[in-house]
C-alpha positions in Angstrom: 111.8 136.3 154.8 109.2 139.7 154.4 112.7 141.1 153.0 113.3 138.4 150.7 110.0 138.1 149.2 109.8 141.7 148.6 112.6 142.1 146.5 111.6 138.8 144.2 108.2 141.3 144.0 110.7 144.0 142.8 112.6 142.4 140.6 109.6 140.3 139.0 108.0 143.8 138.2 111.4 145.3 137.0 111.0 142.5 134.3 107.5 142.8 133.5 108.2 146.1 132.7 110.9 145.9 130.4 108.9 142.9 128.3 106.2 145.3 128.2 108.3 147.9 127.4 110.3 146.3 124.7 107.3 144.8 123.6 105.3 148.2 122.9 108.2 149.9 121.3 108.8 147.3 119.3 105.4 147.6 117.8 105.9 151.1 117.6 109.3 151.2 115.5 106.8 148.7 112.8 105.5 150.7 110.0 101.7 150.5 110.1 99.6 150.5 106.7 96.1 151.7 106.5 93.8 152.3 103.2 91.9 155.6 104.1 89.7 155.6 101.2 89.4 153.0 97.9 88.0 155.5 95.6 89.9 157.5 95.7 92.7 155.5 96.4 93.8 156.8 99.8 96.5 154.9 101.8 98.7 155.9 105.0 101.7 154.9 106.7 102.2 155.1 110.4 105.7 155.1 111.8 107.6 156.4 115.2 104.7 158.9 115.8 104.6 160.5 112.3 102.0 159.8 109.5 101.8 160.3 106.4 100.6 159.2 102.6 101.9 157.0 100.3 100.9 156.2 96.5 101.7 153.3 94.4 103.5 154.1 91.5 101.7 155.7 88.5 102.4 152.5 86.3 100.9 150.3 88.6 97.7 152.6 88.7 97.5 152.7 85.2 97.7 148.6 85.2 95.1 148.6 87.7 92.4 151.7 86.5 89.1 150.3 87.0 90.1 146.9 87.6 90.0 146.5 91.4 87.0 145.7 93.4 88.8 146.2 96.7 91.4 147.4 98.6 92.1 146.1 102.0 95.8 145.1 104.1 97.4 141.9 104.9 100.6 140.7 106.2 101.7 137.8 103.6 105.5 137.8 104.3 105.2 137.4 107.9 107.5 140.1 108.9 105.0 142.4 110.8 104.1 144.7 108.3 101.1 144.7 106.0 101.3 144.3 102.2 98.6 146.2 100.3 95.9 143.6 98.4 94.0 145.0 95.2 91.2 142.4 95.0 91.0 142.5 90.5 87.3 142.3 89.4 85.9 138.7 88.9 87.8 136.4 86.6 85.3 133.4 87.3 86.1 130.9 89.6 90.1 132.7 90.1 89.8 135.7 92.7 93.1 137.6 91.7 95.6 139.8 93.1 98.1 142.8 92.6 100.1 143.3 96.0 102.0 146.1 97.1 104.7 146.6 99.9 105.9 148.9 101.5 110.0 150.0 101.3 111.1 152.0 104.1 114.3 153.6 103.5 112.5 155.8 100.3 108.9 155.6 101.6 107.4 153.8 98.7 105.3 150.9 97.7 106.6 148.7 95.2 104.9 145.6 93.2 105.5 142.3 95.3 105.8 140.0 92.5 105.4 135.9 92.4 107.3 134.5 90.1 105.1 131.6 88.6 102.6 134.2 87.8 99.3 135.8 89.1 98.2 135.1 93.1 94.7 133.7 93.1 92.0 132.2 95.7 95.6 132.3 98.1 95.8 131.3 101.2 99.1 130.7 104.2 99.8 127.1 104.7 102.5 126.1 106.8 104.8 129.2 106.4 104.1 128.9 102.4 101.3 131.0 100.6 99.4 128.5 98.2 97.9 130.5 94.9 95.1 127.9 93.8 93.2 129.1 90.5 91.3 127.2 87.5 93.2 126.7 84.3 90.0 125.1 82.0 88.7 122.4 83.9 91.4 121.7 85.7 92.9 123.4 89.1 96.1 124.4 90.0 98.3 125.4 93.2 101.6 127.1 93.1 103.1 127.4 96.8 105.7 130.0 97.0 108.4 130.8 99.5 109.6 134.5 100.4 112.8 135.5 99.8 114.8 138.1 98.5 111.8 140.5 98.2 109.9 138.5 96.2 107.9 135.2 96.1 109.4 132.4 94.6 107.5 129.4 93.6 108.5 125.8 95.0 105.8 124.0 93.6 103.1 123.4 91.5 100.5 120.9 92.1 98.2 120.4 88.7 95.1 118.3 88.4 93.8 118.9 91.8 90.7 116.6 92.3 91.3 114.6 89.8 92.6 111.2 92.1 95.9 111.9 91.5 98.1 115.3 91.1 101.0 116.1 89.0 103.5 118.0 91.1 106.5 120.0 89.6 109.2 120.7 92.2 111.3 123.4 91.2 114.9 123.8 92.1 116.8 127.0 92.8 118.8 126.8 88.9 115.3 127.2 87.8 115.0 123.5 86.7 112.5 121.0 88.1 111.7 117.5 88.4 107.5 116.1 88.2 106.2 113.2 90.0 102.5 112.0 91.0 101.4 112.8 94.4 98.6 112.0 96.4 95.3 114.2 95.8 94.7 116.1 99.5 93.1 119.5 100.2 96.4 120.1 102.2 99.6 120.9 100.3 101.7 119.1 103.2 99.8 116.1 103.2 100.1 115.5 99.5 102.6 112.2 99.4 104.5 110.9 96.0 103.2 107.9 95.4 106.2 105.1 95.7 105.4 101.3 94.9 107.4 98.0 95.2 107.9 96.1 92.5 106.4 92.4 92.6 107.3 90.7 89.9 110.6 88.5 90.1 111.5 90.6 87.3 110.2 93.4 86.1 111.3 94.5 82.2 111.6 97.8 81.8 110.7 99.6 78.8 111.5 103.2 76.8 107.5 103.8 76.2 104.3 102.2 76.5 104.3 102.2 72.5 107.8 100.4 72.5 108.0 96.8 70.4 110.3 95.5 72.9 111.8 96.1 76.4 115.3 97.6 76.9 117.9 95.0 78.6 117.3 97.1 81.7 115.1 95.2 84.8 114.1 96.0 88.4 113.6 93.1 90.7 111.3 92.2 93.4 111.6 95.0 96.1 112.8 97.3 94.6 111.1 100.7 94.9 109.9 103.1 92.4 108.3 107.0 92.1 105.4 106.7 90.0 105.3 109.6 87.3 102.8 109.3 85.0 100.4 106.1 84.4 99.1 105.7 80.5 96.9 103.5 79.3 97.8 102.5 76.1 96.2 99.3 74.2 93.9 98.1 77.1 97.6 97.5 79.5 98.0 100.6 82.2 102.0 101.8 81.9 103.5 103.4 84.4 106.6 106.2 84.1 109.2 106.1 87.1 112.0 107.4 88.8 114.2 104.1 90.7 115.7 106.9 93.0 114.7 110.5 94.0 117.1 112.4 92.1 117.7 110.5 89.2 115.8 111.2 85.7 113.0 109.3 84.4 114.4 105.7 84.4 111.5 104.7 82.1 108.3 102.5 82.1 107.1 99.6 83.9 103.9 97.4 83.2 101.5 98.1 86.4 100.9 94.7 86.7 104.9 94.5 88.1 104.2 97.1 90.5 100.9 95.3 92.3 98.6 97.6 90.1 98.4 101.6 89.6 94.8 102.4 91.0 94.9 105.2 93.6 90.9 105.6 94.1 
């Protein structure tokens, strides 16, 4: 039994090791970014026991020359390795970004770029980073996904605050479709808002403004994506989509959908 328990002991350690082991290496092999000094710009990269300097490009410096406030690291992409963040001197209520990263096999720092436009107020939500910034009086998130070296966005949320959010989902042919969705400080929890219809028949029509209804009707039960909701002569309208992939089918009294309050 002594013999027996001993060798468990052994092999146990064996593996606790090797996890170790692989575990320490592993964070070795990953390049590690530091900012040595802001002004001057100072940065360093850390890699299989060698450091040395890197140096955005001279472009990017120019685009940035007394604009940044701060300089600090960050790993956005989730792969292990910090992106550079220059904090850009106040813009208001939108704290904005220019981020670097750093490319390996020529030991440079490149631009990470989003492709519905600046990164503001951002924050990591669910695998997603959200850029939330104020466009007038109204506020706006973009959530982006990583891929391909880049951030591409996947969608935009617009009137947060406001009751109820407009939401733009884009697709990967750079089209997109818009909806309402419920108003929630989490991206995730933000719901398109989908309503029976009540009435035994509900006309449909091509506008709020329209004379007339088209020959089109829903019935009760059937369901609908709200839109957009109008008011137009003292009667609230609402703009739907019958199923969730079809275009806008057209517009419905709210009155044959129970009502279009979302407070």
């Amino acid at each position: 039994m002594m013999q027996v328990t001993t060798y468990v002991l052994r092999v146990f350690g064996v593996v606790l090791f090797c996890v170790f082991s692989c575990v320490s290496y592993g964070q070795a092999e990953s390049p590690v970014i530091s900012v040595i000094s802001r002004v001057p710009l100072l940065l360093s990269v850390s890699v299989k026991g060698e450091t040395f300097a890197v140096s955005p490009s001279q472009q990017f410096m120019r685009d940035v020359f007394e604009m940044y406030e701060d300089v600090y690291v960050e790993d956005i992409t989730g792969d292990g390795v910090a992106e550079v963040f220059f904090r850009l001197e106040g813009r208001g209520a939108n704290a904005c970004y220019k981020v670097l990263t750093y490319i390996e096999r020529n030991r440079s720092l490149d631009e990470l770029l989003f492709s519905g436009g600046d990164l503001c107020n951002y924050r990591v939500e669910s695998g997603r980073v959200v850029s939330s910034y104020k466009n007038g009086a109204v506020w706006i998130e973009d959530v982006y996904f990583f891929r391909g070296g880049r951030f591409l966005i996947e969608l935009s949320d617009s009137c947060l605050g406001c009751g109820e959010v407009t939401r733009r989902a884009h697709r990967r042919d750079g089209s997109f479709s818009t909806f309402l969705v419920s108003d929630d400080m989490s991206v995730e929890a933000r719901a398109p808002f989908v309503a029976e219809v009540k009435s035994l028949r509900a006309w449909v029509f091509s506008s709020p403004e329209a004379a007339g209804p088209t020959e089109k009707y829903l019935m009760a039960g059937d369901k609908v994506t709200f839109l957009n909701v109008e008011s137009v002569g003292g009667e609230e309208w609402v703009e739907f989509r019958f199923s969730k992939d079809s275009d806008p089918e057209g517009w419905l009294r709210c009155s044959d959908v129970g009502g279009c309050d979302f407070g």
